[in-house]
N, C-alpha and C positions, 0 to 999 in steps of 0.2 A: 341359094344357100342350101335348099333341102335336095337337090343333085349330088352335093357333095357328100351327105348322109346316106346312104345304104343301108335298107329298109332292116336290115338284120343283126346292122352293127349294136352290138351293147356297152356298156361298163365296165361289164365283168370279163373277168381272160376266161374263164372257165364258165362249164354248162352247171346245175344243180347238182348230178349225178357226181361231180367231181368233184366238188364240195361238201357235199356229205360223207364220199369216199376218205378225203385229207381229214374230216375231223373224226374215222372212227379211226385210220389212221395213228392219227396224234392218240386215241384213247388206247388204243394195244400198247404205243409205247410206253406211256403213262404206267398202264397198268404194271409192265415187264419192268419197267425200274423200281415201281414199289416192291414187287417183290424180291427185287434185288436187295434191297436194299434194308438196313437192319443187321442184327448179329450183336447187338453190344451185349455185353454181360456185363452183371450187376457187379461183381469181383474181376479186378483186371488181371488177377493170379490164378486167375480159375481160367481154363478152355474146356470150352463144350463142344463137339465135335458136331453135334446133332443138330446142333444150331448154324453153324456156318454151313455145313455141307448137306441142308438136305435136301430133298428132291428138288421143291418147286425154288431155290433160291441156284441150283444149279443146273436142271432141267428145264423147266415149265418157263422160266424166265426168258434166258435169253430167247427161247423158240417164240415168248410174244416179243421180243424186243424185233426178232428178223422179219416174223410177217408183219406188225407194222411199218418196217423196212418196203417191205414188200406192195403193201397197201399203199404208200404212199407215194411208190413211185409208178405203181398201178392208176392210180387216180391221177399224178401229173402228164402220164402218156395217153389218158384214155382220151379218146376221141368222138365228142358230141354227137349224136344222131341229129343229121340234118333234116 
């Protein structure tokens, strides 16, 4: 029976490194959609410009939204040190 076991096989599909990668990952995304998100005004006859269009909810955001993008497909291709 312990022939069939291969001393190195685990549980896990992934090494540690890659798991802590996918969850800072998931935290950029996290983070880039809160700041997405919001814009409501108190008055729906009122527009605020300063509100919808400013920097971090049209800049700062999506650029965390891609490198979590990026992180996460960084950490599904990275490959264990054997």
């Amino acid at each position: 029976m312990s022939a069939l076991k291969d001393k190195n096989s685990s549980i896990f599909l992934f090494d540690k490194t890659n798991y802590i990668l996918i969850v800072v990952g998931v935290f950029l995304l996290l983070i880039g959609f809160y700041l997405m998100s919001g814009g409501k005004s108190e008055d729906v006859h009122q527009f605020h410009a300063e509100e919808v269009f400013s920097t971090t909810r049209i800049t700062l955001a999506p650029i965390l939204v891609l490198l979590g993008l990026v992180v996460e497909i960084f950490a599904i291709m990275h490959k264990p040190k054997q």
